[in-house]
C-alpha positions, 0 to 999 in steps of 0.5 A: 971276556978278559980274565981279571983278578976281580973277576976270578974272586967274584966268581969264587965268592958267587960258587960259596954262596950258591953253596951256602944257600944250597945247603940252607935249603938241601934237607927238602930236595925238590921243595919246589916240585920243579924238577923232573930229571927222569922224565916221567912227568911227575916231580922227584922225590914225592909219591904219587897217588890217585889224590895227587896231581903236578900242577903248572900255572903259568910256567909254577909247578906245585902240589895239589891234593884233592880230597877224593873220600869224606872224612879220610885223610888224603896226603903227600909224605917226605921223610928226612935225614936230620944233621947230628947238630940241629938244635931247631928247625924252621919249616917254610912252605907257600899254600892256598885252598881253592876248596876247603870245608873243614871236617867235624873236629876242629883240628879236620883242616888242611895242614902240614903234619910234623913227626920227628922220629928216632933211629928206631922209628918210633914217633917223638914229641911233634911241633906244632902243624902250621894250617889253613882252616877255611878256604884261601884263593891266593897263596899265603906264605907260612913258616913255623919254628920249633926244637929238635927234641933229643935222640931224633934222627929224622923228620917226616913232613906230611902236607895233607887235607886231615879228615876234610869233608871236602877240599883242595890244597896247593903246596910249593917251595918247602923248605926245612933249615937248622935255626938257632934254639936260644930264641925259640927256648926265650919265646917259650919262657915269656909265654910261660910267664904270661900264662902265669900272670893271666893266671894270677891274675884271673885268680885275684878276680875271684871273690869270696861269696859268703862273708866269713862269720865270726870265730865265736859263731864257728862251730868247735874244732874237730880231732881224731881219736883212734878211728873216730872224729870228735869235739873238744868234749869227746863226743862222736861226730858224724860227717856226711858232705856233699860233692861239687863237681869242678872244685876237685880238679884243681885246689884253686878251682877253676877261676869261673866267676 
């Protein structure tokens, strides 16, 4: 083929562009579980083990974790290096649940656990786990995004069946790209108004039960002296209450109607 001008700046602008979306998508190598350079029949970069199998349905390779004992965690872990810059990050992944029978806390699904660690290893403040909670037959796209919390240097990504009675969880073409913070920080301040208009809201429905008596009717007002409580005329005064469980935890209670 003849080579023209035009031809040489579209393959240019086609190499940048393959560049690009390389490295949007080049913090999770082999998300997609396609590749197998070294030919031993198992996807690079992730672990194996007894509840693990590569699976290939019509040509799509894919993760799958089977969960071999009750009530145990079963699950495949990626640990990865963060760019000095990221302010956020945007988790994408496809899942399904052939099998899936959730264990005896709510939170015993199948998941993808996020931990952000610092340069010493220890465990930061983790975002949310996006989740399935009963059993799916076809795969679902999820996505979740959420801040860099400071001094984290890495993320470790772990698709797993959490403490499931029993269950199967596919995973493919997971995916970990830098986002801009300033519509995550937005989001949060306007659930963060939300929550505290409910909340006054949910506060303005609660009534007073018991009709306030007149000022005349209230008995006389008490003051301290020295160690004792007294009335107005300085007799001594003996206070015995009773307490009711609830209404110490918050000084505008708990809004229970």
């Amino acid at each position: 083929m003849k080579i023209t001008k035009t031809n040489h700046l579209i393959a240019i602008t086609a190499i940048l562009l393959a560049g690009f979306l390389s490295t949007a998508n080049a913090m999770i190598d082999n998300g997609d579980f396609e590749s197998d350079a070294n030919a031993d029949n198992w996807p690079d970069g992730w672990g194996k083990g007894k509840h693990l199998s590569w699976q290939n349905a019509g040509g799509n390779r894919f993760m799958r974790i089977t969960a071999t004992t009750p009530g145990k965690m079963h699950l495949t872990h990626r640990q990865v290096k963060l760019p000095e810059d990221a302010k956020a990050l945007r988790l994408t992944f496809k899942g399904r649940c052939p099998e899936l029978k959730i264990g005896k806390k709510a939170w015993f699904d199948a998941r993808i656990i996020i931990n952000f660690k610092d340069a010493d290893g220890k465990r930061l403040q983790a975002p949310p786990a996006p989740n399935f909670r009963k059993a799916a037959q076809e795969w679902k796209a999820k996505s979740v995004d959420f801040l860099v919390p400071p001094n984290a240097v890495s993320l470790e990504i772990m698709p797993c069946l959490f403490n499931v009675e029993n269950g199967v969880f596919d995973i493919d073409d997971i995916t970990l790209e830098t986002i801009p913070a300033e519509p995550i920080l937005k989001k949060m301040k306007e659930e963060a108004m939300k929550r505290e208009k409910e909340k006054k809201r949910l506060a303005a429905l609660v009534k007073p039960q018991v009709p306030v008596p007149p000022k005349n009717q209230l008995p006389p007002e008490l003051h301290v002296t020295g160690n004792k409580i007294q009335t107005p005329d300085g007799k001594d005064v003996w206070l015995q209450g009773v307490s009711i469980a609830s209404m110490e935890w918050c000084k505008t209670g708990q809004n229970i109607l």
